[in-house]
N, C-alpha and C positions, 0 to 999 in steps of 0.2 A: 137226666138230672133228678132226682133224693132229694123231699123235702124232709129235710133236720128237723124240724117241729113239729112231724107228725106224732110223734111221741110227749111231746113236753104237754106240762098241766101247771098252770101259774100255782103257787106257792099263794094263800090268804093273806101273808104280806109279804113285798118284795125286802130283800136282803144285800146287802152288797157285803160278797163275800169272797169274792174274785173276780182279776180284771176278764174285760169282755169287749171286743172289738175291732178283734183282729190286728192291723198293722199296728193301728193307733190306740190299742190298747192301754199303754201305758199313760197317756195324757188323758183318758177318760174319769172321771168322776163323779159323785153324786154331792158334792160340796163344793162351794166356792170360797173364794178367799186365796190369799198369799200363799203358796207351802216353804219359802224362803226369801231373804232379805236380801236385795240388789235394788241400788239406785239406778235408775235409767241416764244415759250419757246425754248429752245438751249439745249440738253444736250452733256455730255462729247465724243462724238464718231465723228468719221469724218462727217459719213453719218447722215442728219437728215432730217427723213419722216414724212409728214405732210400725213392723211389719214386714210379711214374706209375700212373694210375689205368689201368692195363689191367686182365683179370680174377685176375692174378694179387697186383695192387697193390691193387685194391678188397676183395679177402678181407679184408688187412689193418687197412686202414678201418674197414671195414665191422665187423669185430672190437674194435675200440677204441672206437669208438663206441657198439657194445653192452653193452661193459664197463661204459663212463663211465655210460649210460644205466639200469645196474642197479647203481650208487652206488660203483664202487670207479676210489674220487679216484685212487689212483694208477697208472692209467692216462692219465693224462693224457699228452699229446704235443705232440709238432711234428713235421708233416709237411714235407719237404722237398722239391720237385720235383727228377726225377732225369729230367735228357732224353735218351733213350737214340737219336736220332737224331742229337743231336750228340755224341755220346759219352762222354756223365758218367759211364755205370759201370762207364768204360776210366780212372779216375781215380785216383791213390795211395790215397785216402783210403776210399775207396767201395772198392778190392779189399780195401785192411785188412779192410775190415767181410764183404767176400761177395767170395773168392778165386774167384769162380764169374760175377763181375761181372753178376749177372742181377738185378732188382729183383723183388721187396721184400728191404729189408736193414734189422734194426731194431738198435739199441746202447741194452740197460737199462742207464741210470744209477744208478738205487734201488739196485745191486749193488754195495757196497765190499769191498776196494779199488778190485776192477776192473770197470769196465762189462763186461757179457756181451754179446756179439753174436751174430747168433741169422737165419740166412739159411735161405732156400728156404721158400716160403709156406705149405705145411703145417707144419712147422717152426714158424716163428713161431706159428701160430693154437694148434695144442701146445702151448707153452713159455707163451702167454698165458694160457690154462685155466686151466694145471695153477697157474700163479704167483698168480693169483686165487681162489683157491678151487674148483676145477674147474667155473668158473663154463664153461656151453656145454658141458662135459664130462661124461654121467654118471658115478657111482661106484663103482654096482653093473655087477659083472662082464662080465654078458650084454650089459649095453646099453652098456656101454662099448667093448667090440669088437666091435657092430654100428655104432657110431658111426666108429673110427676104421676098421673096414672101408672105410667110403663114403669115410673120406678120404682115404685111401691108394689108394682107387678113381679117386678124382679126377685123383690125382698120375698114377698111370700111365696114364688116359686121354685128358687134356686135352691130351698132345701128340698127340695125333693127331687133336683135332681144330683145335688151333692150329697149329704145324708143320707138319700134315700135308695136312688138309683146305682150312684158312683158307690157307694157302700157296701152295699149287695153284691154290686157285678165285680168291684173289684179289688174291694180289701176284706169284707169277711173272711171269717175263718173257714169255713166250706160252702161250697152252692149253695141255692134254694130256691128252688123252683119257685114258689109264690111270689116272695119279695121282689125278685126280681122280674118277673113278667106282670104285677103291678106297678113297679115304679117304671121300670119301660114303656108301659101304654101310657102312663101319667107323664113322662118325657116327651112322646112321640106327640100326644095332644099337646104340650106346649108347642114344641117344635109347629106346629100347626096352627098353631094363637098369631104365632107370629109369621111366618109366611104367608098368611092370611093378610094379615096388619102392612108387611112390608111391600105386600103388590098392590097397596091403596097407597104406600107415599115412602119416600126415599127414605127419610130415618121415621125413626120409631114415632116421635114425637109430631112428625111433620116434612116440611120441606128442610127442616134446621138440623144441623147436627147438636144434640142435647147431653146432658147429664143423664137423660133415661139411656141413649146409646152405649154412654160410657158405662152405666151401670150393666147393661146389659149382656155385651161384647166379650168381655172375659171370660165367660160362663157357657153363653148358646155361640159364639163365631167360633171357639175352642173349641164346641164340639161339633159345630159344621163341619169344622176343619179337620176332623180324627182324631184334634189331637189332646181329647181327654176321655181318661179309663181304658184308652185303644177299643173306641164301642161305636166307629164310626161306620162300622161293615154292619155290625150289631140290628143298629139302630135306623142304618140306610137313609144315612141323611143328606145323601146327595137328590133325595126328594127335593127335599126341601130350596128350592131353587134361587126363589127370593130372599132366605135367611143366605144364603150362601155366595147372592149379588153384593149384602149387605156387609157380609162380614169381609169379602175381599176389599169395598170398597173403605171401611173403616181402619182395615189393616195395611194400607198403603200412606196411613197421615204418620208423620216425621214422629210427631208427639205420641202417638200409642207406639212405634217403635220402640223410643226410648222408655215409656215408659213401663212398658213389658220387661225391659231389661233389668229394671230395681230390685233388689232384695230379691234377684232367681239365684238360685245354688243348684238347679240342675239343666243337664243339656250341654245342648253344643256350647262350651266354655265362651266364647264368638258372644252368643249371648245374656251373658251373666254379669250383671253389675251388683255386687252383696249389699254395697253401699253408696250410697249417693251422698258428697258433700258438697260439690261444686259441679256446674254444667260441665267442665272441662276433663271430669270420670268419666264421662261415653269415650272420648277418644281416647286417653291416655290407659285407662285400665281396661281398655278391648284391644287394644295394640299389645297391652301386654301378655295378656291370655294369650292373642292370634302368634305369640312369638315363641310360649312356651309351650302351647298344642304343637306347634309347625317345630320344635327342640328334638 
């Protein structure tokens, strides 16, 4: 491997003069704000989720779903797909909600006068808790800020292993030795934080399944499992034994099923719900995918 930046010499001031980014070049920028005018769509339920099922949009799901699943109707939703390749959360209506245009972005209706909006995916899986009864959230003191430790763990880690690592290995525009055997060691030490963590107690948090779990699962169970950046040979995370107890056992609850399903547009079609308006999308619009695969 050819590190690309043995040559480079930064410029006295940076310039944005063309896109840089590789895949995702084109949604990259050095400005924030709207680039065009779209009102975001409303449906009938309190809760309404703007957002793609990557691991930051699945917390959310996956959250709402567990809610629904432990009786509290008013969580009820509509998912919206938000395509961030063509540029939805460069939209008036979608900055209103999340001036940070990053998915997930939720607007509670249940709140009069005003809907609350409520951006950046720890954030939201907070604000659901605490709204529900600190349902996912302990009460008691100790295990509540072992709880939101882990998720506030998550929030400062997961860029570096998304941005950092995932970026490097598998969408830049060519290798790079450095970037990549940096953000690898600094993955591989998480991965270690928490196999560590998870052979002292069953979820993250404790004896309890948590909001740190859910925050956590989409990101590090994903990649126990191989199945993000394909860097699970890479990384040889079938080390890691106890993140890999953990993640099978969180991937067997009804509610992260479904809630992995929301807003995916890729994969086995089996799994892909674009949009969620009623609970009765799992089965009606999986039977029709499994009819037109099986066509």
């Amino acid at each position: 491997m050819t590190d690309a930046t043995d040559n480079y010499t930064p410029p006295a001031i940076w310039t944005w003069d063309k896109e840089s980014g590789g895949r995702f070049a084109s949604i990259n920028r050095p400005i924030s704000g709207p680039t065009h005018d779209k009102v975001l769509p409303v449906g009938k339920h309190p809760m309404q989720l703007y957002s793609l099922a990557t691991p930051n949009g699945v917390k959310v799901t996956v959250m709402l779903e567990e809610l629904l699943a432990a009786g509290h109707a008013g969580a009820e939703y509509d998912a919206w797909l938000i395509k961030i390749g063509d540029g939805d959360q460069f939209g008036s209506g979608f900055v209103g909600v999340n001036p940070n245009s990053k998915i997930p972005a939720l607007m509670d209706h249940s709140e009069k006068p005003t809907p609350v909006r409520v951006f950046e995916s720890g954030a939201i899986l907070q604000y659901l808790a605490e709204k529900f009864d600190n349902a996912f959230l302990p009460t008691q003191r100790a295990a509540r800020a072992e709880c939101l430790s882990w998720l506030f763990w998550q929030m400062g880690s997961a860029p570096y292993l998304g941005g950092g690592f995932g970026h490097f290995y598998a969408y830049a525009p060519s290798k790079m030795e450095y970037p990549i055997n940096r953000f690898a060691m600094e993955v591989k030490r998480q991965l270690d934080v928490l196999d560590k963590r998870l052979a002292q107690s069953e979820y993250l948090g404790g004896d309890q399944y948590t909001i740190a779990d859910i925050a956590v699962w989409p990101w590090y169970g994903a990649l126990a499992k191989g199945l993000l950046y394909g860097a699970g040979e890479f990384l040889q995370v079938q080390e890691y034994r106890n993140v890999l107890r953990w993640t099978e056992q969180i991937a067997r609850r009804p509610a992260v099923q479904r809630g992995r399903m929301v807003n995916r547009v890729s994969g086995d079609p089996a799994s892909q719900l674009h949009e969620r308006h009623d609970a009765s999308d799992f089965e009606t619009r999986t039977a029709d995918k499994l009819a037109a695969a099986q066509a």
